[in-house]
C-alpha positions as CSV (number, residue, x, y, z in Angstrom):
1,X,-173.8,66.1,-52.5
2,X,-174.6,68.3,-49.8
3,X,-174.6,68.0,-45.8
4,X,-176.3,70.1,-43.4
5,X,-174.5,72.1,-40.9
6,X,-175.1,73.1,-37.2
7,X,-173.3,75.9,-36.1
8,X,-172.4,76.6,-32.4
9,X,-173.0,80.1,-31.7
10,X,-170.3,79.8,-29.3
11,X,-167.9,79.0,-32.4
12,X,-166.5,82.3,-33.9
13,X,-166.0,81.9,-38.0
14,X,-162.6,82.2,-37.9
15,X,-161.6,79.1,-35.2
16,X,-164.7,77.3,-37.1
17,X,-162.6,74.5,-39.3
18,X,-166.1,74.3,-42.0
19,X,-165.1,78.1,-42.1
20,X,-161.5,78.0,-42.8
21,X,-162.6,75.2,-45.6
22,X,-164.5,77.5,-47.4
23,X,-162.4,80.0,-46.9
24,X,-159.7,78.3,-48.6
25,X,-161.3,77.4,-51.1
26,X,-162.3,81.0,-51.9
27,X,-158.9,82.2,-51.6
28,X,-158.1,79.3,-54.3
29,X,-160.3,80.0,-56.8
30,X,-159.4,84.4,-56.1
31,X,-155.9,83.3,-56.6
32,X,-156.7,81.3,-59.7
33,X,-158.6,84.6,-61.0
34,X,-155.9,86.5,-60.5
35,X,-152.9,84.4,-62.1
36,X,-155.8,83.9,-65.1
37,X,-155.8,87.5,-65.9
38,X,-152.3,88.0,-66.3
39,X,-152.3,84.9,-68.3
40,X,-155.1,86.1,-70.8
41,X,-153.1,89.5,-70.9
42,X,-149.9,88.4,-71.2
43,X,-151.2,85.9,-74.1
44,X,-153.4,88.4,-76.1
45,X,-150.4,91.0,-76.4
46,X,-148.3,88.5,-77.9
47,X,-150.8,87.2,-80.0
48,X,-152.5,90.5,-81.6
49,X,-152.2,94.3,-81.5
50,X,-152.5,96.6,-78.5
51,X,-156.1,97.1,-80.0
52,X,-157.2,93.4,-80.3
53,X,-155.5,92.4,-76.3
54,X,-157.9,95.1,-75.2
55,X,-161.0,93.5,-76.7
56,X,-160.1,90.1,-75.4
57,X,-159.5,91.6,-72.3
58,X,-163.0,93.3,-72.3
59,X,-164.9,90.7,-73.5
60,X,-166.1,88.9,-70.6
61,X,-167.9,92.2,-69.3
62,X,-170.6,92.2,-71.5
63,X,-171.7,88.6,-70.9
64,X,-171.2,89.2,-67.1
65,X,-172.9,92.4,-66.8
66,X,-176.1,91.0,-69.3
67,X,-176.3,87.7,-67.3
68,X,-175.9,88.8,-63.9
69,X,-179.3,89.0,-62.9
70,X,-180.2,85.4,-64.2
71,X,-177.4,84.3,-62.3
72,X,-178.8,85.3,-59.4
73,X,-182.0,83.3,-59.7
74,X,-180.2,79.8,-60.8
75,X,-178.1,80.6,-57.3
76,X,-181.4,80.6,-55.6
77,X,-183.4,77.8,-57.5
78,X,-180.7,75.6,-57.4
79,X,-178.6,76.4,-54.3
80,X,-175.6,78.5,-54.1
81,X,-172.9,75.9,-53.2
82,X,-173.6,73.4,-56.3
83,X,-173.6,76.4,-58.2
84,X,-170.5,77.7,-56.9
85,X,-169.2,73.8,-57.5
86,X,-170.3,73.6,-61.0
87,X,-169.0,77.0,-62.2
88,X,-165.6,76.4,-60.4
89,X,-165.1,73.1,-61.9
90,X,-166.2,74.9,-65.5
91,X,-164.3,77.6,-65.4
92,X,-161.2,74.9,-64.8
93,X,-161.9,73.0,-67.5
94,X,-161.9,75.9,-70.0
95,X,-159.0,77.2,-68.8
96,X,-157.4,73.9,-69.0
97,X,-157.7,73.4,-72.2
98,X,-156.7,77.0,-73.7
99,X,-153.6,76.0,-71.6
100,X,-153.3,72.6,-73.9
101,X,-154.4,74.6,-76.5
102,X,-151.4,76.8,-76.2
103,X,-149.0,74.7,-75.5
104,X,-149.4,72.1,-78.6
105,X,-150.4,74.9,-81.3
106,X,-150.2,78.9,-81.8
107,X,-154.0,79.1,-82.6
108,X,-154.1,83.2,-82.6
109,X,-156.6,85.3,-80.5
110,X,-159.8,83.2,-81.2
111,X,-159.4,81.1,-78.2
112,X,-158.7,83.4,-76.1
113,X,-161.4,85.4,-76.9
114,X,-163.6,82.8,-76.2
115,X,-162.2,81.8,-73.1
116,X,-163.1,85.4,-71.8
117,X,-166.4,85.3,-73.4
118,X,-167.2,81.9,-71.1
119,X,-165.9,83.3,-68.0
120,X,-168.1,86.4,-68.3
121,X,-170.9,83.8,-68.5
122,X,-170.2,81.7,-65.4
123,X,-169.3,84.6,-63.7
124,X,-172.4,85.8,-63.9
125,X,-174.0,82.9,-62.2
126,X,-171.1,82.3,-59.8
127,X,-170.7,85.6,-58.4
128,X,-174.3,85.6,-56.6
129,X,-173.7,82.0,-55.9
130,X,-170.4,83.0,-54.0
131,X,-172.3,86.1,-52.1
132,X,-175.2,83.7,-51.0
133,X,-173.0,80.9,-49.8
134,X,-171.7,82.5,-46.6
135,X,-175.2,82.2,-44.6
136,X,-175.4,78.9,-45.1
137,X,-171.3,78.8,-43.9
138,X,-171.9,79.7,-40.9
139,X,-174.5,81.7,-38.3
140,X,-175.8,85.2,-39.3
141,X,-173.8,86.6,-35.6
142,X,-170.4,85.7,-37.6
143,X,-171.2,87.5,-40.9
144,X,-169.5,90.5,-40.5
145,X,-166.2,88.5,-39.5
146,X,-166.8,86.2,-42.4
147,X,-166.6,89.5,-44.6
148,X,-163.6,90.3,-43.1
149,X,-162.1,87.5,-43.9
150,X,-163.3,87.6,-47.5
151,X,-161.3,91.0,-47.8
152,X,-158.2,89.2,-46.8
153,X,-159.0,86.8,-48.9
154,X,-159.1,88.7,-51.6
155,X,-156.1,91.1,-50.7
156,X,-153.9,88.0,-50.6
157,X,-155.1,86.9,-54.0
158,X,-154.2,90.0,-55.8
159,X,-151.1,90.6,-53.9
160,X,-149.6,86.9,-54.6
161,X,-151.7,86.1,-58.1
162,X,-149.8,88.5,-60.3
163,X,-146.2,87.7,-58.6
164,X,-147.6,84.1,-59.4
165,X,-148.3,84.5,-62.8
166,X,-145.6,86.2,-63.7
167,X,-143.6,83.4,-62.5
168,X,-145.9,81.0,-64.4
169,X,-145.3,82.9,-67.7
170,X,-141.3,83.5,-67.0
171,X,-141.2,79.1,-66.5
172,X,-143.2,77.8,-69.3
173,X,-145.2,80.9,-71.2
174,X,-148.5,81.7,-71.2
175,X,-150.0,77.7,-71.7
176,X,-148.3,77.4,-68.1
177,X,-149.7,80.2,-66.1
178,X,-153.0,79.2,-67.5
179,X,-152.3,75.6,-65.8
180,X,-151.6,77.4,-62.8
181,X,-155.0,78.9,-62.7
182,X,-156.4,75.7,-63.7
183,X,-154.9,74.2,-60.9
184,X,-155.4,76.6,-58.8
185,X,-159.6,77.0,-59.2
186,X,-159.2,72.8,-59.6
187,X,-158.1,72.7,-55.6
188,X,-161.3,74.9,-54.4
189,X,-163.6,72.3,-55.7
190,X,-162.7,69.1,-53.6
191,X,-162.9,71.9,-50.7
192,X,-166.3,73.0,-51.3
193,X,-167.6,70.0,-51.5
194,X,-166.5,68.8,-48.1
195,X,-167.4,72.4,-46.9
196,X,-170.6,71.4,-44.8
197,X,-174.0,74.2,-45.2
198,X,-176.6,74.7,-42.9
199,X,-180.3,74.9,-44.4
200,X,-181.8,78.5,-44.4
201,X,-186.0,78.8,-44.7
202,X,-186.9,78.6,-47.7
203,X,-183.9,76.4,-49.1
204,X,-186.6,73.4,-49.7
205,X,-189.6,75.3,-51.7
206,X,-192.8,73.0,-51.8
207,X,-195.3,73.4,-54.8
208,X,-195.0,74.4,-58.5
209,X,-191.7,76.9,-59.0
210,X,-192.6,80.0,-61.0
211,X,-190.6,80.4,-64.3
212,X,-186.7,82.1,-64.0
213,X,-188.7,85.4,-65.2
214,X,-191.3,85.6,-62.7
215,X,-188.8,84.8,-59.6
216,X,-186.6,87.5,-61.3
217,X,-189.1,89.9,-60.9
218,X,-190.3,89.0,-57.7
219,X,-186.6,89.3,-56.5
220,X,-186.4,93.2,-58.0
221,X,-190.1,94.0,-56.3
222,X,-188.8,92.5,-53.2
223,X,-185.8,94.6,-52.7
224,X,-188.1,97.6,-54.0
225,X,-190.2,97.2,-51.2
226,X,-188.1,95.5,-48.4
227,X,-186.9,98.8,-46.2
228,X,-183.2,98.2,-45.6
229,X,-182.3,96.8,-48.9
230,X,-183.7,99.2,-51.1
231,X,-181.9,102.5,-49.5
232,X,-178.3,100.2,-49.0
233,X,-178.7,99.4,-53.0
234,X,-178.9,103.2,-53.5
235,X,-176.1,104.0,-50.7
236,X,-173.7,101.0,-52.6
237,X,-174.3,102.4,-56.1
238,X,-173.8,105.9,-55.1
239,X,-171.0,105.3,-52.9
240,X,-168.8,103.0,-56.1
241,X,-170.0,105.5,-58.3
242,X,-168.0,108.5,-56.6
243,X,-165.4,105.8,-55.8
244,X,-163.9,103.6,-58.7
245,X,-163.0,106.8,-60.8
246,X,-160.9,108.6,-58.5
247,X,-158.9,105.5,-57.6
248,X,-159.3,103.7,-60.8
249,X,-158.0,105.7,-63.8
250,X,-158.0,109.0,-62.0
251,X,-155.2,108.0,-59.6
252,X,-153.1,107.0,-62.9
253,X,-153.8,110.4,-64.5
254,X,-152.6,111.7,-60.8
255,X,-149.4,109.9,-60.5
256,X,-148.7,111.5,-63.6
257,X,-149.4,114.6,-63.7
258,X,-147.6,114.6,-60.3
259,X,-144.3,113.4,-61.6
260,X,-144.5,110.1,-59.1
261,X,-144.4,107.8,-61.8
262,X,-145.3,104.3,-61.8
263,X,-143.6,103.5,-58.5
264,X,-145.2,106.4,-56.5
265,X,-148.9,104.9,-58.1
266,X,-148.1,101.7,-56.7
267,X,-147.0,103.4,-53.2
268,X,-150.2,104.9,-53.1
269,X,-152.3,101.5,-54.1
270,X,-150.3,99.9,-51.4
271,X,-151.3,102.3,-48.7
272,X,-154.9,101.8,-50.1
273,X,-154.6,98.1,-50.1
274,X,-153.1,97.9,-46.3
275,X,-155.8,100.2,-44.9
276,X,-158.5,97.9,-46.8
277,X,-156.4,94.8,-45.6
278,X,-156.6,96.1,-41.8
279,X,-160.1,97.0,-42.2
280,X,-160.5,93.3,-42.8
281,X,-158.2,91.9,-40.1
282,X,-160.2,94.0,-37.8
283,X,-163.4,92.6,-38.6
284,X,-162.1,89.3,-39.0
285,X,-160.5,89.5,-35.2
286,X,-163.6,91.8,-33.9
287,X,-166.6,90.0,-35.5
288,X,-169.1,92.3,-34.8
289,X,-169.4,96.5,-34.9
290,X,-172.9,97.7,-33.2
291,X,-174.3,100.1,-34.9
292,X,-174.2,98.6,-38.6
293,X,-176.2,100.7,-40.7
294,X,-174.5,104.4,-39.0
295,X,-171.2,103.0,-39.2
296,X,-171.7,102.1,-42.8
297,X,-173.4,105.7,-43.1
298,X,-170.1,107.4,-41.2
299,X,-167.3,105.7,-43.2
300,X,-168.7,106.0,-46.8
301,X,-169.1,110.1,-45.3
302,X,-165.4,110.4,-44.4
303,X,-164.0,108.2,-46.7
304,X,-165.4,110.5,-49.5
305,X,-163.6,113.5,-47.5
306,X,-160.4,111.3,-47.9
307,X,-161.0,110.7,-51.9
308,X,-161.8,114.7,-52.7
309,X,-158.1,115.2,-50.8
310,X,-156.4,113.0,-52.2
311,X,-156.2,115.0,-55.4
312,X,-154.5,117.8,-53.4
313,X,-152.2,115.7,-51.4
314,X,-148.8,118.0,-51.3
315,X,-146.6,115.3,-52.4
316,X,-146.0,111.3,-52.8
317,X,-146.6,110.3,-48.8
318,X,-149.3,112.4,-48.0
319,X,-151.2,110.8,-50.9
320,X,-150.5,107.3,-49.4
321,X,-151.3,107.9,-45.9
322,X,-154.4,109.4,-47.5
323,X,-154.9,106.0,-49.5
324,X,-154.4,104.4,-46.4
325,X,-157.5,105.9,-45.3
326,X,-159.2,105.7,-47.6
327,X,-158.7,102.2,-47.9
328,X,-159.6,101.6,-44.0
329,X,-163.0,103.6,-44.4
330,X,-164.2,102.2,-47.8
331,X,-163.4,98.6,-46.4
332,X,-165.0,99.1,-43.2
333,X,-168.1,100.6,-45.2
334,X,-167.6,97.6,-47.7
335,X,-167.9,94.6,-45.4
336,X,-170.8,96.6,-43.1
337,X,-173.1,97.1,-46.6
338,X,-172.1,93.4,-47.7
339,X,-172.8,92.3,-44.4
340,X,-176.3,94.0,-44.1
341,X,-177.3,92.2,-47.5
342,X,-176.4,89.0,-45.9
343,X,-178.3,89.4,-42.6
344,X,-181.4,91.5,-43.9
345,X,-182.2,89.7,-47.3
346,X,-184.5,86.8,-46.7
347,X,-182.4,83.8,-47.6
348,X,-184.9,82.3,-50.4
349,X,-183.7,86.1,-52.0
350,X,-180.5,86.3,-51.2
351,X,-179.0,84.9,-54.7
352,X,-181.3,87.7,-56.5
353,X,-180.0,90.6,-53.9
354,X,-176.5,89.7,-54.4
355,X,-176.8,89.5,-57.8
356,X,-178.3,93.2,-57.6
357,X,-175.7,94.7,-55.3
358,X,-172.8,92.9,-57.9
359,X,-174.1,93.7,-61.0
360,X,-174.2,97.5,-59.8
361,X,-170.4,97.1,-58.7
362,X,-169.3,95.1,-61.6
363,X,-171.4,96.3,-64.1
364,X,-172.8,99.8,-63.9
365,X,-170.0,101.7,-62.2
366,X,-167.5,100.7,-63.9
367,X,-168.8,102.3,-67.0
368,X,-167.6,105.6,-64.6
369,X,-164.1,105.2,-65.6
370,X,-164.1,106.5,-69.0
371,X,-166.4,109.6,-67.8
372,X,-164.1,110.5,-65.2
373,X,-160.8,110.5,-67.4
374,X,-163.2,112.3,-69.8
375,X,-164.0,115.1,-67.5
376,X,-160.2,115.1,-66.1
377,X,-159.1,116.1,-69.5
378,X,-162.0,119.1,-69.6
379,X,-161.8,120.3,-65.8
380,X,-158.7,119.1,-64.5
381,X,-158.0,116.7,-61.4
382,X,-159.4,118.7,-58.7
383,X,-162.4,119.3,-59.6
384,X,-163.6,116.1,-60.9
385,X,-162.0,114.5,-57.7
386,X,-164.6,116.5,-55.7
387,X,-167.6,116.3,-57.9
388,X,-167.0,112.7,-57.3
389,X,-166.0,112.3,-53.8
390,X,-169.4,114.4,-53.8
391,X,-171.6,111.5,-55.4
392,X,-170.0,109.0,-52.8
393,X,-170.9,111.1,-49.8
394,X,-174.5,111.1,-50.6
395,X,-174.2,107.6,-50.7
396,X,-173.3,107.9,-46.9
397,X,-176.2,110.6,-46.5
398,X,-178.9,108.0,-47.6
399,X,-177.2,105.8,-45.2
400,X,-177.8,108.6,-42.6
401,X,-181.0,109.7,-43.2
402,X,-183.1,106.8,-44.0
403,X,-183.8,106.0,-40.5
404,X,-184.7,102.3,-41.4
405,X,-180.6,101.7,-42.5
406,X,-179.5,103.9,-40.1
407,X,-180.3,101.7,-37.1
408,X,-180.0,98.3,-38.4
409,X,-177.8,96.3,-36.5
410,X,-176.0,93.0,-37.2
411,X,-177.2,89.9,-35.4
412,X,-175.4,89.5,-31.6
């Protein structure tokens, strides 16, 4: 099922054909995401209340967040690109058949429901699977630009993927925009299999395997102890915390107090989303920034700055040139951290790490969202825009100040 790959380290990731295989077959399955969330949306408004859509729509966090870490250990036990394989060709399947489901019978919310509920569940073992597979992809010097172009990637996806959907649902209704994700995850799966993977130590463990509880733990008391990993955690949590509010709920609660209205929020999500997007093409083009650990300490710093202003931008352009900013620090900061786990986690760990580092982005900070609209109501947009462009910047400040993270440097 699998063949081994050796990489030229003259060949840069993205002229490297095995690269541009994987790649688009993790823009596929991104785009398939994407078109599936309108989909299940669309589909759970017409089929319940306001009230019940919302619950469907939030029931594959639970199972994702719960499962995470275990997903990180089947990545590592069993190899990140059969996992990636099998959860792709799952998730396909279930969506395939809601989509059949729909189309032949008006069955209500329950499937739906479940459909979310088994998502959350293989995305908790195919999100560390996906954040492990790049080191095998390709050579630890072309990480960063690999990163890069995973953030294009995944900029294209939710640019195109709702325009995509919405198409799917105008044609033939929800049962045919779930086909279309179907479809779309089904393409990344021939792709991934012909994508070819290079064998990391540790990939072929000798001897009895401890149980999936014991290689869990030994995963969390490895990054406890390992020098780099353990400060970056704290810098990645620290630095979403202060992040997702502000340009999550808080920007909506912005745009209106403002008076810009719907239109002037998605002005100032597209400035975020081209300054992320270039961040990405510059990586992607550059490959490598010396310096790794300070630059990832610098950006998270200023890009705070950028987040506390953004609440007193003096009308609709200033706030998206400051998105635009913002969005060119955070990703730079982004790929830098991401690309740090790759390079400093031992490979036999790298399933458990990434499973760490996502479960902290997908799980725990999102759980922000509600505070920050909470404290918005009590204190007003100012200040809770600076309390929590406050919590990122530390994030930056461990970054700085941990010596260890502050020099490491991505492989030349």
């Amino acid at each position: 099922m699998s063949s081994t790959l050796v990489t030229p380290a003259a060949v840069q990731a993205h002229r490297d054909p095995n690269v541009r295989r994987w790649l688009t077959a993790y823009t596929c399955s991104m785009l398939g995401d994407s078109v599936y969330y309108l989909a299940l949306s669309w589909a759970a408004v017409r089929a319940g209340t306001a009230a019940q859509a919302g619950l469907v729509m939030s029931a594959s966090a639970l199972p994702r967040a719960v499962l995470m870490l275990g997903g990180g250990v089947i990545a590592d036990r069993l190899g990140p690109r059969r996992v990636v394989i099998g959860s792709d060709a799952l998730r396909c399947a279930a969506v395939l058949a809601v989509a059949a489901l729909l189309y032949l019978t008006s069955p209500g919310l329950w499937p739906l429901a479940l459909l979310a509920l088994v998502f959350g569940t293989v995305d908790a073992v195919f999100v560390p699977a996906v954040g492990a597979l790049p080191a095998r992809v390709t050579g630890k010097d072309q990480l960063a630009r690999v990163q890069g172009m995973r953030g294009l990637a995944i900029r294209f996806a939710s640019v195109v993927g709702a325009p995509l959907g919405g198409l799917g649902v105008a044609v033939g209704g929800a049962s045919a925009a779930f086909a279309l994700a179907g479809v779309l995850i089904a393409v990344s799966v021939p792709l991934l299999i012909s994508v070819r993977i290079r064998e990391l130590p540790g990939d072929r463990a000798d001897g009895p395997r401890a149980t999936a509880r014991a290689d869990l733990a030994a995963g969390l008391r490895y990054i406890r102890g390992h020098r780099v990993l353990a400060p970056l955690m704290l810098a990645i949590a620290l630095g979403d915390l202060g992040f997702v509010g502000p340009l999550n709920v808080g920007l909506t609660l912005l745009a209106d107090h403002r008076g810009w209205g719907a239109s002037g929020m998605g002005w100032v999500l597209a400035g975020f989303g081209v300054g992320a997007g270039a961040a990405s093409l510059l990586l992607t083009l550059r490959g490598r920034l010396p310096r790794a650990g300070l630059v990832a300490g610098v950006t998270i710093v200023v890009g705070s700055l950028a987040i506390g202003a953004l609440a007193y931008a003096p009308g609709l352009w200033a706030a998206v040139g400051i998105a635009l900013l913002v969005g060119l620090l955070t990703g730079l900061s982004g790929a830098m951290c991401g690309a740090l786990l790759q390079t400093q986690a031992d490979p036999a760990y790298l399933g458990r790490v990434t499973a760490v580092s996502s479960l902290i982005s997908l799980g725990f900070t999102p759980l922000s969202m509600p505070l920050a609209a909470a404290a918005i109501g009590l204190w007003g947009l100012g200040p809770v825009y600076l309390v929590s462009a406050s919590v990122c910047a530390l994030g930056g400040v461990v970054a700085l100040v941990v010596p260890a993270l502050r020099r490491a440097e991505l492989p030349a």
